[in-house]
Structures are given as structure tokens and as C-alpha cells.
C-alpha positions in Angstrom: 10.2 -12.3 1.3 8.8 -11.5 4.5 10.4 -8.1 6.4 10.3 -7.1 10.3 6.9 -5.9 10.1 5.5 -9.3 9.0 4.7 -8.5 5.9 5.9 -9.0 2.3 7.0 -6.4 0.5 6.0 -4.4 -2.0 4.5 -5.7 -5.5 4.4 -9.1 -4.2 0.7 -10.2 -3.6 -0.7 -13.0 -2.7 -4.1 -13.0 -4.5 -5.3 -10.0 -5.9 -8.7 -9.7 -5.8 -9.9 -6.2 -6.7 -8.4 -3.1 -8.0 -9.4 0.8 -7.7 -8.7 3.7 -9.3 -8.8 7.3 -8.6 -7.7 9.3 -11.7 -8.0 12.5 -10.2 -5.4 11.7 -7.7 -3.6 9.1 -10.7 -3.7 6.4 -8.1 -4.0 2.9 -8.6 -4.6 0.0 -5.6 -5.4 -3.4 -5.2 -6.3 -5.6 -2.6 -3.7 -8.1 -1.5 -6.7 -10.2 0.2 -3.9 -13.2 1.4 -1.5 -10.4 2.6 -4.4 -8.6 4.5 -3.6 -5.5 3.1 -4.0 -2.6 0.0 -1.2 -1.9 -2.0 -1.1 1.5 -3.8 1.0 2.9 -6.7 1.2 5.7 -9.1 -1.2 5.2 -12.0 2.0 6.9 -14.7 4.6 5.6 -13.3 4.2 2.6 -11.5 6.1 3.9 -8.4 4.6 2.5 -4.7 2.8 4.9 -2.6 2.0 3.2 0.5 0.3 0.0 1.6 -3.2 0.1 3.9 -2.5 -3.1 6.3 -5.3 -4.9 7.9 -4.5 -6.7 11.2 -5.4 -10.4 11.6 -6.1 -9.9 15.7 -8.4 -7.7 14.4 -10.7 -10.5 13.4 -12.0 -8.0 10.4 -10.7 -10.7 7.6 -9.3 -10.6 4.2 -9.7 -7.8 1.9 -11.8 -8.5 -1.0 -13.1 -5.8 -2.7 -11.8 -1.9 -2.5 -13.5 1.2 -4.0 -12.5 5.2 -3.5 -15.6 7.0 -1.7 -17.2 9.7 -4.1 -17.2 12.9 -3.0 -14.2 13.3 -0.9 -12.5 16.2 -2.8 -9.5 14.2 -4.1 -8.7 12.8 -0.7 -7.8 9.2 -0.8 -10.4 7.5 1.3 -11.8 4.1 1.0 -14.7 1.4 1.0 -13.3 -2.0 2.5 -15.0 -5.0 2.2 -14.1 -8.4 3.9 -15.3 -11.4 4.4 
């Protein structure tokens, strides 16, 4: 199902093709490369956070692999990587 913003929703991926953790913050995401976006959920209880979306016009590409940055005091930041 697609909503208003033109993307799916939540939990439904379309090709997952890398996960990351952050244990300090009990975070889990994965990129939802087809769905040009990250999807991120609480590591205990499963619950979703928030999604990172990646504009097509942007001409950046799919996601394909995520990873938090070291050394950001718990903040969530992230490495992209697309194609």
C-alpha cells in the first residue's frame, strides 16, 4: 500500500539490502533500497521510529548499504551508500 506521501508504509520493504545497529541507542534500521529509503525500529520491541527517505529527483539512487558513524556520542547519524 502506497500512502499520500508516495511511499509504502511501514515494515513493508521492497528489498532489503543492509541492516545497522546501534546498541547504545537499541536501534535497528535497514535499507529499503527499492523504496529509496531507511526504515528504523526499536531493537526490544520492534516498535517503528522513523524512516530516512531518499528522493528519486535527487538522482542520488537506491540505498544499498547503511552504517552508524562512530564517534557521534549516541546521536543517530549515518553512512549512506548508493549506487
Amino acid at each position: 500500500m502506497i500512502v499520500e506521501d508516495g511511499f509504502p508504509l511501514p515494515n513493508e520493504w521492497n528489498i532489503v539490502h543492509s541492516i545497522a545497529l546501534n546498541e547504545e541507542s537499541q536501534i535497528i534500521c535497514g535499507a529499503d533500497r527499492e523504496n529509496f529509503r531507511i526504515q528504523c525500529f526499536d531493537l526490544n520491541s520492534g516498535k517503528f521510529l522513523r524512516q530516512i527517505r531518499v528522493e528519486k529527483d535527487l538522482n542520488i539512487g537506491a540505498i544499498y548499504a547503511i552504517e552508524f558513524a562512530p564517534n557521534t556520542n549516541g546521536s543517530d547519524w549515518f553512512r549512506i551508500r548508493s549506487k
